[in-house]
C-alpha positions as CSV (number, residue, x, y, z in Angstrom):
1,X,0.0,0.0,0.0
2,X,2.3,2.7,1.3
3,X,4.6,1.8,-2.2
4,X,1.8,3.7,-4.0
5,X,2.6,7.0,-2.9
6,X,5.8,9.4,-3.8
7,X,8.4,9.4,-1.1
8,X,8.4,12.9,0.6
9,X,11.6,14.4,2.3
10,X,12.1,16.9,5.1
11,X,13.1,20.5,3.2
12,X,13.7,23.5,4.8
13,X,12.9,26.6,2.3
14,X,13.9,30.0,2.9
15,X,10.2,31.1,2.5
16,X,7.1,29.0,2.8
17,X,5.6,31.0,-0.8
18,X,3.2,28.6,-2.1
19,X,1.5,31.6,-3.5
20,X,-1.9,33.1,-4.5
21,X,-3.8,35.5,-7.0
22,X,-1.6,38.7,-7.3
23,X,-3.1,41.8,-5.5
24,X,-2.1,44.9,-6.8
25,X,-2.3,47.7,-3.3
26,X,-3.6,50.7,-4.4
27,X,-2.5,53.3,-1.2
28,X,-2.2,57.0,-1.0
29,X,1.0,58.5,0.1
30,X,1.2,61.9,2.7
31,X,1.6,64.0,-0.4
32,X,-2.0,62.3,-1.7
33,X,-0.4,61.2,-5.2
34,X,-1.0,57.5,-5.7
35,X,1.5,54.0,-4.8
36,X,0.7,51.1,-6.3
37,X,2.2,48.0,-5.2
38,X,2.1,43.7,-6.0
39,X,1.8,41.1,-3.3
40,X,0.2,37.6,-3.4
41,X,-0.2,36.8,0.1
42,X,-4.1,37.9,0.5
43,X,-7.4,35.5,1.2
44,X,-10.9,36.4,1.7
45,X,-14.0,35.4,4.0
46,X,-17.5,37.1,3.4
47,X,-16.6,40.7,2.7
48,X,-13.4,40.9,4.4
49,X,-9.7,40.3,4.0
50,X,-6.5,39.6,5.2
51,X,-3.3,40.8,3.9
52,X,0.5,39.3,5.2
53,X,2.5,42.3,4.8
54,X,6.2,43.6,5.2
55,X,6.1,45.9,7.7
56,X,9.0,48.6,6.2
57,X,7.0,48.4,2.9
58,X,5.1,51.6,2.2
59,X,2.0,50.1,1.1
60,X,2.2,49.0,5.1
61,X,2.7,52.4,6.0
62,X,0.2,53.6,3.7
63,X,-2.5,51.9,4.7
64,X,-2.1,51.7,8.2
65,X,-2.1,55.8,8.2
66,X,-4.8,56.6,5.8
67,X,-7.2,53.3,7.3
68,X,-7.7,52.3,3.7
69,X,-6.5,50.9,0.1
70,X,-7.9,49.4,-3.4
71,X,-7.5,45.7,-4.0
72,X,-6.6,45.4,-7.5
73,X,-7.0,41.7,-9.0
74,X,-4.3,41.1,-12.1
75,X,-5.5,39.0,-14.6
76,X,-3.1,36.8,-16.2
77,X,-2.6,39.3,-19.3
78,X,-1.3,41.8,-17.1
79,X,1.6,40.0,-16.2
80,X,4.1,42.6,-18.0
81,X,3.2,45.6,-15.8
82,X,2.8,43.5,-12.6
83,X,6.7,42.6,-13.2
84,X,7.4,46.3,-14.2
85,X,6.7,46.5,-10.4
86,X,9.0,44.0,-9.1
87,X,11.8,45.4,-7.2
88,X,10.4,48.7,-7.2
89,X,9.4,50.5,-3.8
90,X,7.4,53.7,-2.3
91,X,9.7,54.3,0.4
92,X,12.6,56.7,-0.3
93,X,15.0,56.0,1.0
94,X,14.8,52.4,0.3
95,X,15.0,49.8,3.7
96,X,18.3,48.1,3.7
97,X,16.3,45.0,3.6
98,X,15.2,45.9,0.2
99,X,18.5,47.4,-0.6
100,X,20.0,43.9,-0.3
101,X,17.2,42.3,-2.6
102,X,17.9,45.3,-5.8
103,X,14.9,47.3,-5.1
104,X,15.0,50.8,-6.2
105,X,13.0,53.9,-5.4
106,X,10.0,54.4,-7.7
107,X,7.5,57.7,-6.8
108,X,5.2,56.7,-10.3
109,X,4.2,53.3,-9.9
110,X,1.0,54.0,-12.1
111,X,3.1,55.7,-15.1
112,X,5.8,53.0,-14.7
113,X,3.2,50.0,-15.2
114,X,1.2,51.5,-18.1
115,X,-1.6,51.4,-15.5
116,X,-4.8,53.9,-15.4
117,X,-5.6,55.3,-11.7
118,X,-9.1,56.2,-10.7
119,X,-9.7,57.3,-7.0
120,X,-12.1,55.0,-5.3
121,X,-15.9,55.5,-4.5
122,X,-15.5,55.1,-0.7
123,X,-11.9,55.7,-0.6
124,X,-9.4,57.9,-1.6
125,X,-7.2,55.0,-2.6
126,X,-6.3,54.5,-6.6
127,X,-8.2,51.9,-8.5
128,X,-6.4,50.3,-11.5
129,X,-8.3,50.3,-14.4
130,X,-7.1,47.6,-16.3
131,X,-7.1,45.2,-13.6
132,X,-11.0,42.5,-13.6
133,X,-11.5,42.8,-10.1
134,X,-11.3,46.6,-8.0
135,X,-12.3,46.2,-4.5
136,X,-12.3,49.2,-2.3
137,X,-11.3,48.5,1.1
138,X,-11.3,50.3,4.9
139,X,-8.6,48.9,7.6
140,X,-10.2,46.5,10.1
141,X,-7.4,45.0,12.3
142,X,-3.6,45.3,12.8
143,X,-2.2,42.0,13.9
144,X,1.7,41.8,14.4
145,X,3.0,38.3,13.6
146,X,5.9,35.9,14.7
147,X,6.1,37.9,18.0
148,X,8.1,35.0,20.0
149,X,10.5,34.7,16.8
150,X,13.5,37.2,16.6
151,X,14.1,37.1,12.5
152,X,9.7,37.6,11.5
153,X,9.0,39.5,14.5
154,X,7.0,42.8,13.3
155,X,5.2,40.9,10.1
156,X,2.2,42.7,9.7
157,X,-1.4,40.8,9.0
158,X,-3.7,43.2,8.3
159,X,-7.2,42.6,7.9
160,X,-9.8,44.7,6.1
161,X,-13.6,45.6,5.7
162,X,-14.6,45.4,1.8
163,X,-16.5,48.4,0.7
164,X,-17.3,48.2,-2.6
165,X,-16.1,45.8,-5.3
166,X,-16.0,46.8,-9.2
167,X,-15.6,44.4,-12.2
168,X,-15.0,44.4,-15.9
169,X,-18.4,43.4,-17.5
170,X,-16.5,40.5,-19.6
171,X,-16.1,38.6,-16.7
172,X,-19.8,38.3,-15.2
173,X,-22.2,35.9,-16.0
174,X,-24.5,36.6,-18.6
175,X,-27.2,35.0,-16.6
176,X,-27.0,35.8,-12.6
177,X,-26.4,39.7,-11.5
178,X,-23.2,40.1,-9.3
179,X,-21.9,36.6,-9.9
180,X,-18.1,36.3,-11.9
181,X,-17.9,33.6,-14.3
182,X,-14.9,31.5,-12.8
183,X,-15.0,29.9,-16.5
184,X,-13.8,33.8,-17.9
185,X,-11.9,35.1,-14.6
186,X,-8.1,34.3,-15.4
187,X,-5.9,35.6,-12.1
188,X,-2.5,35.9,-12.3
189,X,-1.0,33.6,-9.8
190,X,2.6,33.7,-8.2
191,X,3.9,30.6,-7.0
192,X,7.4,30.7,-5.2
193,X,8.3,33.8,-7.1
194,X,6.9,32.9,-10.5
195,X,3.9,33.9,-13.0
196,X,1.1,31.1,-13.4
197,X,-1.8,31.4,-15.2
198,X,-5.3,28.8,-14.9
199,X,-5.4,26.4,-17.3
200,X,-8.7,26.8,-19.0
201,X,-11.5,24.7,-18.2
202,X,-12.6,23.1,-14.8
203,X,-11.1,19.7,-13.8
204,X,-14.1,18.2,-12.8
205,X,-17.6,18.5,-11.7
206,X,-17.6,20.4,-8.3
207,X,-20.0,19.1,-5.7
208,X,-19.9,23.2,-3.5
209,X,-20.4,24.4,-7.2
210,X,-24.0,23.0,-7.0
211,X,-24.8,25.4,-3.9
212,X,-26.0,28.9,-5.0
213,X,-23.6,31.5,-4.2
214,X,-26.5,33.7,-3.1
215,X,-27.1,31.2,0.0
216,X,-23.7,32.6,1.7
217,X,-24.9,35.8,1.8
218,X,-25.9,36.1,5.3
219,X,-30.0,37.6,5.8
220,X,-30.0,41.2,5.9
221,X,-26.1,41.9,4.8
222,X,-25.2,44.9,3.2
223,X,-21.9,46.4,2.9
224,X,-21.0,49.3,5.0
225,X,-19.2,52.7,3.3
């Protein structure tokens, strides 16, 4: 029996970065112009979210001064100006931890990227155009990680309050208002450092698929500005 499985081994990486959809921050610095940043440690429960952060990164400082941000969802075709990003930071001068990794100082994160900025609805905080999926967000909860550990001590996981979401019409289903068409949403996904994309299709016949999404929606809800 246990011949049937593959043989696993005790590894110690550097950085437990198994990944997920890329989030591009949308924040607004003291002087009110506009940062936009790429992460891909974010996950979602009802209309809230939680965000694992670096806590020398501007976006950190950002958001934790103003209380809010734009979530902005790259789809896979916007791979090109998500890496235009990469090594890039807000914070002048840069943090020697960043220093030591090649990032640089970059004030026009929008005009670097090729992407559009709109100011939110309920926030302040840039949308990008281009990007599927805009959610507008307000600061919930400051939680500071790793507090017995010397070396991730001061890791920030942040949680917010959704406040409004937009998306591109070519994603929704043609059939059910406010419902995204997983079969048209492509995310761009980062994986241990690298670009992924969805393979199209679904593997197989999902049994939660067959459970309205309207039924999570809890009886009386509505979000709050």
């Amino acid at each position: 029996m246990h011949g049937t499985f593959a043989t696993s081994i005790q590894i110690e990486p550097a950085i437990l970065y198994f990944g997920t959809p890329v989030v591009l921050i949308g924040t607004c610095n003291e002087d009110g112009s506009y940062n936009l940043a790429p992460m891909s440690s974010a996950w979602w429960i009802g209309w809230r979210c939680m965000l694992g952060l670096d806590p020398t990164s501007k976006t950190t400082e950002n958001l934790i001064r103003t209380g809010e941000c734009v979530l902005n969802l790259a789809s896979a075709d916007l791979v090109g100006a998500v890496d235009s990003l990469a090594r890039t930071t807000g914070s002048d001068p840069v943090p020697q931890g960043k220093i030591k990794r090649g990032y640089r100082h970059e004030r026009d994160k929008f005009g670097l990227s090729g992407l559009s900025a709109l100011s939110g609805d309920t926030v302040a905080a840039p949308r990008a155009l281009e990007c599927p999926v805009q959610m507008e967000a307000k600061l919930a909860q400051v939680h500071q990680l790793a507090q017995e550990e010397k070396v991730w001590r001061g890791a920030r996981a942040i949680e917010l309050r959704i406040t409004r979401v937009h998306a591109h019409a070519s994603i929704m289903m043609e059939d059910e208002a406010n419902r995204i068409d997983p079969d048209k949403w492509r995310p761009l996904i980062m994986s241990f450092q690298q670009f992924y994309g969805l393979t199209p299709g679904k593997l197989q016949r999902s049994e939660l698929g067959q459970i309205p999404e309207r039924y999570y929606k809890p009886p009386g809800w509505q979000p709050a500005a």
